[in-house]
C-alpha positions as CSV (number, residue, x, y, z in Angstrom):
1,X,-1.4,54.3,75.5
2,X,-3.8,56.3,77.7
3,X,-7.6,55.0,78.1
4,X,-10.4,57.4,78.9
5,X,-10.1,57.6,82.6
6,X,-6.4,58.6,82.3
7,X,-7.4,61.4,80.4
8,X,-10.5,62.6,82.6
9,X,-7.5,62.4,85.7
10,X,-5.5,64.4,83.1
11,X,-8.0,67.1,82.8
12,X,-9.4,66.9,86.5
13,X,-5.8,68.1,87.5
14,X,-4.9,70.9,84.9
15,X,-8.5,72.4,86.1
16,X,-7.4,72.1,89.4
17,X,-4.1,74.3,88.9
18,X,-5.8,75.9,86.0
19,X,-4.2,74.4,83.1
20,X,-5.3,74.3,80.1
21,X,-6.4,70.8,78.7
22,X,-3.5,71.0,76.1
23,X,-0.8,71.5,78.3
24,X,2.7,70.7,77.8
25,X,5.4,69.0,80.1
26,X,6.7,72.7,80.6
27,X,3.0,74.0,81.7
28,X,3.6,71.6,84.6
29,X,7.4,71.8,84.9
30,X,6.4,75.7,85.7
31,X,3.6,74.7,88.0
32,X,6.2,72.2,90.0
33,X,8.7,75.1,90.0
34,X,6.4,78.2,90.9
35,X,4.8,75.5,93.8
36,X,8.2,74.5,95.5
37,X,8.8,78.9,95.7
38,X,5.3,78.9,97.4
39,X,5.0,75.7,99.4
40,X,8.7,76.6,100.8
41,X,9.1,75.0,104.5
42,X,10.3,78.1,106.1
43,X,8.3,78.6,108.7
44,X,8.8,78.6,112.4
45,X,6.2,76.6,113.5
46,X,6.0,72.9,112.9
47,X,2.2,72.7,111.8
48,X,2.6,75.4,109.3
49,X,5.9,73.6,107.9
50,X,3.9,70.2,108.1
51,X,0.6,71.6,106.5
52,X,3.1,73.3,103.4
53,X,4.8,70.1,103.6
54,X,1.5,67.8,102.6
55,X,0.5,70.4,100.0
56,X,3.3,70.7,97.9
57,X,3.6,66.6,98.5
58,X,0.0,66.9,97.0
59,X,0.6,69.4,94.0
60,X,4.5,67.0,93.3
61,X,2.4,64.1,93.2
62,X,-0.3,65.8,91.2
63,X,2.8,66.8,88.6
64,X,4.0,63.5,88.4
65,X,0.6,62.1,87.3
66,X,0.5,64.7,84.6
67,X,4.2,64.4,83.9
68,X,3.4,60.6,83.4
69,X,-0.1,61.4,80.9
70,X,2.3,63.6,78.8
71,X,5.5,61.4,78.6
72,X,2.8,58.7,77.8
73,X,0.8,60.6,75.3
74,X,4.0,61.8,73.9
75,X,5.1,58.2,73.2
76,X,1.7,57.0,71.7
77,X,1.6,60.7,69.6
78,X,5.4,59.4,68.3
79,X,3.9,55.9,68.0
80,X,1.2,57.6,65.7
81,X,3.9,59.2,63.9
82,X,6.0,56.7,62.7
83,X,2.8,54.8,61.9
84,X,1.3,57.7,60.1
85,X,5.3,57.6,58.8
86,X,5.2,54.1,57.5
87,X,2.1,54.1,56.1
88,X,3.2,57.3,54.6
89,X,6.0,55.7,53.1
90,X,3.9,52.5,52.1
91,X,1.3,54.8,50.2
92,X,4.4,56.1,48.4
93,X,5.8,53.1,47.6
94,X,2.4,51.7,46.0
95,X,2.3,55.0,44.3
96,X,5.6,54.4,42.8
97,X,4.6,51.1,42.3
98,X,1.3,51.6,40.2
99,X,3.5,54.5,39.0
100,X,5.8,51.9,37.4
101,X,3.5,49.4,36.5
102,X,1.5,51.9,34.7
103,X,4.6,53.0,32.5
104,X,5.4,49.3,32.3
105,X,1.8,49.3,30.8
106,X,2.5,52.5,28.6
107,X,5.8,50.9,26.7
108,X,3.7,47.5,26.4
109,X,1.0,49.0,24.8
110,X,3.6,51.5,22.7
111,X,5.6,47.9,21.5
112,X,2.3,46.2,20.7
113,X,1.1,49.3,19.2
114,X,4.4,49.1,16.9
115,X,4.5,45.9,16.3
116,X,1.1,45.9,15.0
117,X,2.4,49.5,13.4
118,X,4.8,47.2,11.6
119,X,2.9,44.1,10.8
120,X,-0.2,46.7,9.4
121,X,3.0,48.5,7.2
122,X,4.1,44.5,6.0
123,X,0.3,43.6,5.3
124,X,0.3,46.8,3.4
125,X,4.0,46.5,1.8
126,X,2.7,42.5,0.7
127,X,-1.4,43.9,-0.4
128,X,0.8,46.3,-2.6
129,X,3.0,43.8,-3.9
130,X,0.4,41.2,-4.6
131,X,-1.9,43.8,-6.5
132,X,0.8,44.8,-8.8
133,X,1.7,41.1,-9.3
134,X,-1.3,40.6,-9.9
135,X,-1.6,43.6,-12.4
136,X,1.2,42.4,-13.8
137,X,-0.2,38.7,-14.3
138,X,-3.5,40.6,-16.1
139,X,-0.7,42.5,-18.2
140,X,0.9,38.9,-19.6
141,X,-2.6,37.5,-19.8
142,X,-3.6,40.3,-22.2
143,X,-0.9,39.9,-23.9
144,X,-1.3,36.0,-24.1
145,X,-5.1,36.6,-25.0
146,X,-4.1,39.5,-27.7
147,X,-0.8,36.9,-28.9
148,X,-3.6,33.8,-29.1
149,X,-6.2,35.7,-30.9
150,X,-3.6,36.9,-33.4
151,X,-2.0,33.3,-33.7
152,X,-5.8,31.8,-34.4
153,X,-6.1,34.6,-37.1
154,X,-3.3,34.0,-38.7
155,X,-3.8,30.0,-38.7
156,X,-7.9,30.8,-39.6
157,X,-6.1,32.4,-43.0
158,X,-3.6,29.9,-43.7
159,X,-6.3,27.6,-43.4
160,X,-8.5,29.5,-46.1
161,X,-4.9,29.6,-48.4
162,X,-4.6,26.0,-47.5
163,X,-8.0,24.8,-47.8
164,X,-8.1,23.9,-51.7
165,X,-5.1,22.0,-51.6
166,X,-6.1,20.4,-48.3
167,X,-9.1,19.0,-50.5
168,X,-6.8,17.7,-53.6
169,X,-4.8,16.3,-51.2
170,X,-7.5,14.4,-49.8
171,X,-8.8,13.3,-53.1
172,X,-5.3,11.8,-54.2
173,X,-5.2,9.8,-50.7
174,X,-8.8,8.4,-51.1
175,X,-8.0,7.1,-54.6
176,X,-4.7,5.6,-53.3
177,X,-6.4,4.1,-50.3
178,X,-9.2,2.5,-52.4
179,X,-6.4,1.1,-54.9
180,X,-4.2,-0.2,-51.6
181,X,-7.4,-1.8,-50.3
182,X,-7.5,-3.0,-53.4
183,X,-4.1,-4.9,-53.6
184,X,-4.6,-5.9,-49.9
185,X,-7.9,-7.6,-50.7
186,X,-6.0,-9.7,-53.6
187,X,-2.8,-10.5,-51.1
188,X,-5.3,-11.4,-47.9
189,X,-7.1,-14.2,-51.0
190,X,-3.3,-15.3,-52.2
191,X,-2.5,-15.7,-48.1
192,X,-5.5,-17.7,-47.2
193,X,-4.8,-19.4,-50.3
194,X,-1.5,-20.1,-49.7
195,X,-2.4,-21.1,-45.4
196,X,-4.3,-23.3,-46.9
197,X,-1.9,-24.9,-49.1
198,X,0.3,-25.1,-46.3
199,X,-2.1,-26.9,-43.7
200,X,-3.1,-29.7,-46.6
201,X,0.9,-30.1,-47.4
202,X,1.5,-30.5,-43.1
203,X,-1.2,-33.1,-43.1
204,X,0.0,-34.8,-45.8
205,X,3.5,-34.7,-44.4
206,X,2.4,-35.6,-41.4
207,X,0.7,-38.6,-42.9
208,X,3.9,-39.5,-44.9
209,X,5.7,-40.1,-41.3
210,X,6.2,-43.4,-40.3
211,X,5.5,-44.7,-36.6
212,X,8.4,-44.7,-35.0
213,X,9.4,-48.2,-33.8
214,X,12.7,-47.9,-32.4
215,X,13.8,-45.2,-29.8
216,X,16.4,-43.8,-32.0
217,X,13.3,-43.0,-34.3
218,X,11.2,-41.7,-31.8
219,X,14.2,-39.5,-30.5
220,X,14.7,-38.1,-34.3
221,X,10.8,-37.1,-34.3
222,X,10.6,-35.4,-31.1
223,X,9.0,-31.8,-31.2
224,X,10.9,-28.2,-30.4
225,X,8.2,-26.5,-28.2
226,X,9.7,-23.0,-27.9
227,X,9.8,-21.2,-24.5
228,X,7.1,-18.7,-23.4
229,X,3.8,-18.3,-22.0
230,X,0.8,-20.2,-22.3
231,X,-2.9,-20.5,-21.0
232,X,-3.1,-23.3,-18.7
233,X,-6.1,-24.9,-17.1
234,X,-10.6,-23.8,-17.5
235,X,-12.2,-21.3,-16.2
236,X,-16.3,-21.4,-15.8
237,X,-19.0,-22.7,-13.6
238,X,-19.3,-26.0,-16.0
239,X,-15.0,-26.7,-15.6
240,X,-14.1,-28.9,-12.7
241,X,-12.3,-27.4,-9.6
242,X,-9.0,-29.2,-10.2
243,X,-8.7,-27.3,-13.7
244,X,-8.3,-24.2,-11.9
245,X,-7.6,-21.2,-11.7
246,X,-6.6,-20.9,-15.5
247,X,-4.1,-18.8,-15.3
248,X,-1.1,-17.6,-17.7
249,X,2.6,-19.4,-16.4
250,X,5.8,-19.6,-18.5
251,X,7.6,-22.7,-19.7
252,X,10.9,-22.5,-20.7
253,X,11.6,-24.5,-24.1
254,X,11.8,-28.1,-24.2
255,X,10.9,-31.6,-26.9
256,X,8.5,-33.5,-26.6
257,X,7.6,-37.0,-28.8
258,X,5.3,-36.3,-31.9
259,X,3.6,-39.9,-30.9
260,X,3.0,-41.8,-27.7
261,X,5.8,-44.3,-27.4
262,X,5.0,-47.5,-29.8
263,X,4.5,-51.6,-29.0
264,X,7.9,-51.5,-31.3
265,X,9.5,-49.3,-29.1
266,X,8.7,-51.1,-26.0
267,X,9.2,-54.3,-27.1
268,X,12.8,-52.9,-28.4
269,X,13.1,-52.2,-24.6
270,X,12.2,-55.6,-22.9
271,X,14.4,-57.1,-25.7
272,X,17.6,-55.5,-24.5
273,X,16.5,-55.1,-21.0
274,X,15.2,-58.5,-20.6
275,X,12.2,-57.7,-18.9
276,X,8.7,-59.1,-20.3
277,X,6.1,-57.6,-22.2
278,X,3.0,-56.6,-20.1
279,X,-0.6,-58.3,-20.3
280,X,-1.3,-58.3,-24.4
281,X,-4.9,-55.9,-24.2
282,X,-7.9,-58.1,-26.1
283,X,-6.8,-57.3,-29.4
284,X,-2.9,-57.8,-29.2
285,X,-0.1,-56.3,-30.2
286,X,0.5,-54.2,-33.2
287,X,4.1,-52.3,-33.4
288,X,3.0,-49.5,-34.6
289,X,0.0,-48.8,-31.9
290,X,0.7,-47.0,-28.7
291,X,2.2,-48.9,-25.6
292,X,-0.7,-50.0,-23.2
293,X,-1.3,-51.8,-19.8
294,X,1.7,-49.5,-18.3
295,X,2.0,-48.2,-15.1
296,X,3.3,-45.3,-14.2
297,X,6.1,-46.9,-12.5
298,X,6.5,-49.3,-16.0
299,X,6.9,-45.8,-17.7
300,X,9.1,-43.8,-15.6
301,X,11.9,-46.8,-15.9
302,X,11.7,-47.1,-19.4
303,X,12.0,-43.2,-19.7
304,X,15.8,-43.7,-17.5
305,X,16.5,-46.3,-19.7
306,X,16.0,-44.7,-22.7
307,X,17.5,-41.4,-21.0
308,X,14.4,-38.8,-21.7
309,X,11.4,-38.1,-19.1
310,X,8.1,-38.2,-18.4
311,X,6.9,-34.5,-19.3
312,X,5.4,-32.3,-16.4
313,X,1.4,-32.0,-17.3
314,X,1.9,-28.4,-18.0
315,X,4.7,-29.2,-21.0
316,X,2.1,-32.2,-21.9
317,X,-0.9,-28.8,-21.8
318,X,1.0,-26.5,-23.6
319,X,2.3,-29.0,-26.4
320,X,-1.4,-30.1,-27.0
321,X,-3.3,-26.8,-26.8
322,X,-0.4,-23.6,-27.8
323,X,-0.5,-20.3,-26.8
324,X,-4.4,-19.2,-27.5
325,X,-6.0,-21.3,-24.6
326,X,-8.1,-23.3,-27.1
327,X,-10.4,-26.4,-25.7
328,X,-8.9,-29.2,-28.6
329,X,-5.4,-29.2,-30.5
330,X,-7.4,-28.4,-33.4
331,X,-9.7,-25.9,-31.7
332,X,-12.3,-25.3,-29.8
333,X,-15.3,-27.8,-30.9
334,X,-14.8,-31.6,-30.7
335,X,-14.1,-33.0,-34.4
336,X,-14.4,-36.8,-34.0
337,X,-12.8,-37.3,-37.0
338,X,-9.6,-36.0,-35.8
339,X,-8.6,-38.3,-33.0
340,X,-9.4,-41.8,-32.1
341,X,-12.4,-42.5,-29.5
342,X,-15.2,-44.7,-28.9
343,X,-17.1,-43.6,-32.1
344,X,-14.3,-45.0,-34.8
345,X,-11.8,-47.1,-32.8
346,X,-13.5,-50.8,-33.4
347,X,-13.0,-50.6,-29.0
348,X,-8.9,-50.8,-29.5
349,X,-6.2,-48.1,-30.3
350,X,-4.9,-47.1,-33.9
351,X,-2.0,-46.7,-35.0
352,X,-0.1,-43.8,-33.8
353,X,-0.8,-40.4,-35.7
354,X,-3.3,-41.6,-37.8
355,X,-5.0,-38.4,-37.5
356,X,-2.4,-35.7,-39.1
357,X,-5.7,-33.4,-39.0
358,X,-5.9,-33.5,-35.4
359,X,-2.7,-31.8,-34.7
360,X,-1.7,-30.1,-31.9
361,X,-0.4,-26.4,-33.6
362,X,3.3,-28.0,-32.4
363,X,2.2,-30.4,-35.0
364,X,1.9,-32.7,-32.1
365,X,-0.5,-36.3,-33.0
366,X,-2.8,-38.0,-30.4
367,X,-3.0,-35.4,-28.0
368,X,-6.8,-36.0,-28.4
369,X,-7.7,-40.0,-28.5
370,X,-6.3,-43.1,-28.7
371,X,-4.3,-43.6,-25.4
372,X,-4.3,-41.2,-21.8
373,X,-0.6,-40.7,-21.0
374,X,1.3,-40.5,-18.0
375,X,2.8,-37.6,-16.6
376,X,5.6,-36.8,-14.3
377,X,3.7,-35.1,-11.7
378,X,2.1,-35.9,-8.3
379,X,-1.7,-35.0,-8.6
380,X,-3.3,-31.8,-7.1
381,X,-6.7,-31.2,-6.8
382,X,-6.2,-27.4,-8.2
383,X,-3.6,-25.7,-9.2
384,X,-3.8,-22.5,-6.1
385,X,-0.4,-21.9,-4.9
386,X,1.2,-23.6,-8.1
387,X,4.6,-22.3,-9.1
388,X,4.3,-19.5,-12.5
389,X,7.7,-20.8,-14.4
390,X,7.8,-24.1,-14.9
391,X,5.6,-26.5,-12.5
392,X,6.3,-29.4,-11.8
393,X,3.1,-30.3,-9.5
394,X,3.8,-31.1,-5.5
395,X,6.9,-33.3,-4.4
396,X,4.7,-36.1,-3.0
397,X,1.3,-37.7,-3.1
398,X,-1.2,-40.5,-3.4
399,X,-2.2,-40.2,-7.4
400,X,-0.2,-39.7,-10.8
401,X,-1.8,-37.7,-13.6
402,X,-2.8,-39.0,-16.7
403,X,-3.8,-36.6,-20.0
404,X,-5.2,-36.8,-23.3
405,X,-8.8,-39.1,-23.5
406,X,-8.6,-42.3,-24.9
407,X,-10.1,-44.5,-27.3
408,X,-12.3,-45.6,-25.2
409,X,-14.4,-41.9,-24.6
410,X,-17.0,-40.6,-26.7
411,X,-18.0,-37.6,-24.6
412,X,-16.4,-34.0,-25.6
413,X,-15.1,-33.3,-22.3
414,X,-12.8,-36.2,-21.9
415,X,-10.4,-34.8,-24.7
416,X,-9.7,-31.5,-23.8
417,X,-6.6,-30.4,-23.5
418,X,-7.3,-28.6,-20.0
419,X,-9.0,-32.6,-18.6
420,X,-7.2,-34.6,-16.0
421,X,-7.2,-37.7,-15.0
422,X,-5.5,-39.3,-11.8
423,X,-4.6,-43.0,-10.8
424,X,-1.9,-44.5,-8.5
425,X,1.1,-45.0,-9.9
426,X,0.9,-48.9,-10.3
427,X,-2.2,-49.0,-12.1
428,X,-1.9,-50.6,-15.8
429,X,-4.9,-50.2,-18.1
430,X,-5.9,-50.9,-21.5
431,X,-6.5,-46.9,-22.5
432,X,-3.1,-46.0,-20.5
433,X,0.3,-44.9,-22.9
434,X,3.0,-42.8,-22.2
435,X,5.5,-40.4,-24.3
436,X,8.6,-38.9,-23.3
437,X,10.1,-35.4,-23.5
438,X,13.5,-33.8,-23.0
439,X,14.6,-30.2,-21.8
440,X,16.4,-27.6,-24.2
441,X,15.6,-27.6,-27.9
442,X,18.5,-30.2,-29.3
């Protein structure tokens, strides 16, 4: 590519041939051609041939220089070209380019303009549907409204039609109802009349029963307690912690003895077992008291021998107290004259069931009084985590249970049915007895 100093050369020789400064390759071509005719070495005379010589030497090499410019300007004007070419060619391509991406543009924006077109047309098509929809739910309404309003009509004037005899038939129930109360009023006195009968003929039953002195007596005697739920242990700040929680739990039927097991009945035992009688208590023996000065060792081998058990202390609970959760087998105040304790007991027992009043609603005797009884189970100090069907208390342990006061008490809370005592299993006392029970109802 030429510079500036090439080009001043350029235009220092066309002046000097007179050239023009946009000459072409055939401006000096001609100059070359119409110099060799002029410069021709045909003269005679050697200084003239040398001096034409140098000249046209001069004006060949001055033709080559420009010959040189103009081949080179040529290439860098080509050069140009196929730049100006290219970049030509580049514009057109980004032209064709934007071209494309603005008709890319143009169908985006016609599809979006469709689509929302379309989804406008469904938003319409679903506007229209729901309005008549919903004209159609104000239709049934109306209709509804005018059906209601002509069914409250009609019933308002059946009503009226209906209201006289409405009032007769009123009257004619009244009368009946006062002349039912009436006859109810005279059946509830003959009831209570004849309940009462019925508790003075149990006691008197009751007191008709002899003590049984032999086991085969005792096994006669022996109570159905039917299966079902009962209320078992206290609830209250003023209960002891091992009476608790009270809660509801299921038995399933079983017998137990009406009486504590008699002096009789043990001495029937030691007689064909022969094992001695334990420690007479300071008053002796009488056959028909309850056993004392038992262990609970002495009481679970004479229940094997005589092929019954020690009841678990929730059959002993539920035989003493029923179904309603009451405090005493009679109810729920201490009666002191229905069971044997400190105040009436001359400091010894009685003989068994000599309180028929103080039965338990089994029909039960000396669940309150006279002797506390052994029970099968291993002593816990609550009854959390007890079993609801049929407990039988924890599978080992230190202490047995004993329920049921004595004749020794004279305070309320040692004979109710919920109290508990516990002892170790070898320990005999005066106020200890026992009775037995048996599963199933025969």
């Amino acid at each position: 590519m030429t510079n500036s100093s090439t080009r001043s050369g350029f235009i220092e020789r066309c002046k000097k041939y007179g050239l023009r400064e946009d000459s072409t390759l055939d401006d000096v071509k001609s100059l070359r051609k119409n110099s060799a005719r002029q410069f021709h070495p045909d003269v005679q005379f050697a200084s003239a041939k040398k001096t034409a010589n140098d000249k046209l030497a001069a004006i060949n090499a001055d033709c080559d220089y420009l010959i040189a410019y103009l081949e080179e300007e040529g290439l860098q004007q080509k050069q140009l070209r196929k730049e100006a070419a290219q970049k030509e060619q580049q514009r057109k391509a980004q032209e064709a380019a934007r071209q494309e991406q603005v008709r890319k543009e143009a169908e985006q924006k016609e599809k979006l303009r469709k689509e929302q077109e379309a989804v406008r047309q469904k938003q319409q098509r679903e506007a229209q549907e729901a309005a008549r929809q919903e004209q159609v739910r104000k239709e049934a309404e109306q209709e509804r409204l005018r059906q209601e309003k002509q069914r409250q009509k009609e019933a308002e004037e059946k009503e009226k039609v209906g209201v006289e005899a409405l009032r007769q038939e009123l009257l004619r129930t009244q009368q009946e109802l006062v002349r039912v109360e009436a006859i109810l009023k005279e059946q509830s006195k003959v009831k209570n009349e004849l309940l009462s009968k019925e508790a003075t003929l149990k006691t008197q039953l009751r007191a008709t029963e002899k003590a049984p002195l032999t086991l085969a007596e005792y096994k006669a005697q022996l109570v159905a307690i039917p299966a079902g739920k009962f209320l078992r242990g206290s609830s209250g700040s003023n209960r002891s912690e091992d009476e608790k929680p009270q809660k509801e739990i299921y038995l399933s039927d079983y017998r137990i003895g009406r009486t504590p097991v008699t002096v009789g009945m043990y001495q029937e035992y030691c007689k064909a077992t022969g094992k001695a009688m334990p420690t007479a208590p300071s008053w002796g023996w009488f056959s028909d008291h309850p056993m004392v000065n038992v262990s609970w060792d002495d009481a679970k081998t004479y229940a094997d021998w005589a092929g019954l058990l020690l009841p678990t202390e929730a059959q002993w609970e539920k035989a003493a107290r029923g179904t309603d959760g009451r405090a005493y087998p009679w109810g729920d105040s201490l009666d002191s004259g229905k069971c044997v304790n400190a105040t009436n007991s001359n400091k010894q027992t009685a003989p068994v069931g000599k309180y028929p009043a103080g039965a338990s609603p089994y029909g039960v005797l000396d669940m309150a009084g006279n002797v506390r009884e052994w029970c099968g189970d291993w002593w816990a100090d609550s009854y959390s985590g007890s079993a609801q069907t049929d407990p039988s208390g924890p599978s080992t342990g230190t202490n047995r249970i004993l329920r049921g006061g004595s004749w020794y008490y004279f305070s309320a809370g040692n004979f109710r049915c919920a109290y508990r005592y516990k002892y170790t299993p070898d320990y005999r006392g005066s106020s200890n007895g026992f009775r037995l029970s048996s599963p199933g109802l025969r």
